[in-house]
Structures are given as structure tokens and as C-alpha cells.
C-alpha positions in Angstrom: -14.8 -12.4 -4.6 -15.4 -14.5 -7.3 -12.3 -16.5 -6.5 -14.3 -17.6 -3.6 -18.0 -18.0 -4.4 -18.7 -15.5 -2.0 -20.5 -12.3 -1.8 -19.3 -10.1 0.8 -21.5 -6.9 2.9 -20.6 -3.8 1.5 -21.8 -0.8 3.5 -21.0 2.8 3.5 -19.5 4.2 6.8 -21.9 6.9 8.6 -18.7 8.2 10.4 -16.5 8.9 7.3 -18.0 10.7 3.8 -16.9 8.4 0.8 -15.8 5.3 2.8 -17.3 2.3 2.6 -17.1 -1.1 4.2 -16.4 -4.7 2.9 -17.0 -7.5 5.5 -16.3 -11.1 5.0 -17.8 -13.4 7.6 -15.8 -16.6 5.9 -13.0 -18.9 7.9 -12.0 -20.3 4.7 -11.1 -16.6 3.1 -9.7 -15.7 6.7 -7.9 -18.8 6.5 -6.6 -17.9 2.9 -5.7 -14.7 3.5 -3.6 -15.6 6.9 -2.1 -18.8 5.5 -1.6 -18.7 1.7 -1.0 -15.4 2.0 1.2 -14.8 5.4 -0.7 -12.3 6.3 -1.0 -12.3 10.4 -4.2 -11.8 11.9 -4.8 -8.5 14.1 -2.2 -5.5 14.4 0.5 -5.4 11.9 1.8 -1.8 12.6 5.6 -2.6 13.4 5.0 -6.3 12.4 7.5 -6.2 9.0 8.6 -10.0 9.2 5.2 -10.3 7.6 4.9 -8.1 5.1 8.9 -9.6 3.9 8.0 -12.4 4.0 4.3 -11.9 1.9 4.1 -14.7 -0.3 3.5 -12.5 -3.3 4.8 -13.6 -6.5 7.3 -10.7 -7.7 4.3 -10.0 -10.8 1.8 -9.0 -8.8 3.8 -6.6 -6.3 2.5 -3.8 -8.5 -0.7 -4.5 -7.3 0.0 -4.2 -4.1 2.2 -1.1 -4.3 -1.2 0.5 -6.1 -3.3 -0.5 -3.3 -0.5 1.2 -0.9 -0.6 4.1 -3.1 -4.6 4.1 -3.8 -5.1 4.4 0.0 -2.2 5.9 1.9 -0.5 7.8 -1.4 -0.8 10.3 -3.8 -0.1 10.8 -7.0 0.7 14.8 -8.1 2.5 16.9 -10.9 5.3 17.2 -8.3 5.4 13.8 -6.7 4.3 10.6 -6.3 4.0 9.8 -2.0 3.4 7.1 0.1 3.1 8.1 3.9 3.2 5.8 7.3 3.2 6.2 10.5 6.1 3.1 10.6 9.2 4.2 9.1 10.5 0.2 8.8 7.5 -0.7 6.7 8.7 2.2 4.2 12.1 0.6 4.3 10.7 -2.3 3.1 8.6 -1.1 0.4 11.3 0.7 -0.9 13.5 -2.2 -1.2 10.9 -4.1 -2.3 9.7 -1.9 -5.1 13.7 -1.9 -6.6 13.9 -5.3 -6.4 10.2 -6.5 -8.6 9.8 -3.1 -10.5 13.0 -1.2 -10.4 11.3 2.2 -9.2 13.7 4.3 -6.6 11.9 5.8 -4.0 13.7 8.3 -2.2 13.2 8.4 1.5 12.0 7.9 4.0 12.1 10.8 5.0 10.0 12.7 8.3 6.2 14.3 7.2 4.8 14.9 10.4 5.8 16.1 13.7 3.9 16.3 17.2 5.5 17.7 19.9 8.9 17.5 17.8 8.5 13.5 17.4 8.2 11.9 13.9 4.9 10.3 14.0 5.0 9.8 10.1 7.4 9.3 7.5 7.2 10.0 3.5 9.2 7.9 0.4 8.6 10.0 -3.0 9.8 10.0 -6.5 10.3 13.0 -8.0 12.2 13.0 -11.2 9.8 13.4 -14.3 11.1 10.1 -15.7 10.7 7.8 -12.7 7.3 9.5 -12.6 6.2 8.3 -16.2 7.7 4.9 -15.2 5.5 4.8 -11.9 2.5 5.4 -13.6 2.8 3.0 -16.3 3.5 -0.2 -14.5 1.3 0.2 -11.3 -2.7 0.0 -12.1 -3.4 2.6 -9.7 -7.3 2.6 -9.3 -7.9 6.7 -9.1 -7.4 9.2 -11.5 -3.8 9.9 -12.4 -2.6 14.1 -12.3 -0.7 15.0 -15.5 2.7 14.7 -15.1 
């Protein structure tokens, strides 16, 4: 937050082992993040106008595929994931992730079912190669599985 001169509350979750908490009690950081950014204030599940039209500069898409990967992904010998419950938002990621880095997910694809309906929804890469690509142009945050 040094962007901002501001030093947010970090606090670790009693609910949830190894989660912790960052709260920012600052209009002008809301106000960033919701205008500069385009990114809408409260749910944004089924809300991909947004995320289209993020006003991320094409460099720094990597960073926001890691944090996409870091927190909803995984990263194994056999695959690299990303799993939603909103099959449209994977869409877009996918497209997305062609267009600034030229990595091809494949998907989406169903990854859970309850009661037989899709309630979440996979892209992957697979291929060795692709793999190797992945890992060296996003700065994904934890540890990396041999490939």
C-alpha cells in the first residue's frame, strides 16, 4: 500500500486456518480501485462487462491471471487449473490470456456437479510445453510443482 500512504488491518480469520484478512477503510483507495480501475463495487459473480472492460494495461494481465491462479488455481505435474463457479468469466479469461500472453487454455469445461447441475467449470493446460510457458511468464506467488 505504498502507492497510497496507507497501512491497511491485516488480521487472521478464526473461521478459516491460513486465511488472513486485509481491510482498507480508505474512500480514496475505494474510489481508485472502482474508478481507475472499473472495478464495480459489491457482487461481480455473472458481472463480465467489468472484468472486459478492466482497465488493465495488456503488461500487467499476468499479474492478474497469477492472482486468479494463486487463489482459485492450481498448478500440478499434470495441469495447470483455474476453477469458477461462472462459466462466462472463464470465457473471458481464456480469451483474454491468448490475446496479452498467448497461453491456450483449454475449456471450460464442467468440474462439479450437484444434483446433475454444473455448479463449476475448469479451463486447463496440459501440454508439457504450454506448461513451461505458463510458469515462466506469470509470477505466480506459491511454490511451483515440477513439471
Amino acid at each position: 500500500m505504498k502507492l497510497f500512504g496507507w497501512k491497511p488491518v491485516v488480521y487472521k480469520k478464526k473461521d478459516r486456518e491460513k486465511t488472513w484478512k486485509l481491510e482498507m477503510n480508505s474512500l480514496i483507495i475505494h474510489r481508485f480501485i472502482n474508478k481507475a480501475l472499473g472495478i464495480p463495487v459489491g457482487k461481480k459473480s455473472g458481472n463480465i462487462s467489468f472484468f472486459q472492460n478492466l482497465k488493465v494495461p495488456g503488461e500487467y494481465y499476468k499479474h492478474v491471471l497469477a492472482g486468479l491462479i494463486d487463489t482459485d488455481g492450481y498448478v500440478s505435474k499434470q495441469y495447470i487449473g483455474l476453477i469458477q463457479s461462472d462459466e462466462k468469466f472463464l470465457k473471458v479469461i481464456k480469451l483474454l490470456s491468448k490475446q496479452h500472453l498467448g497461453i491456450e487454455f483449454r475449456g471450460p469445461y464442467v468440474n462439479r456437479k450437484i444434483n446433475g447441475v454444473p455448479v463449476g467449470w475448469i479451463i486447463s493446460i496440459y501440454k508439457k510445453a504450454d506448461k513451461k510457458s505458463f510458469i515462466e511468464s506469470v509470477p505466480l506467488r506459491y511454490k511451483k510443482m515440477p513439471l
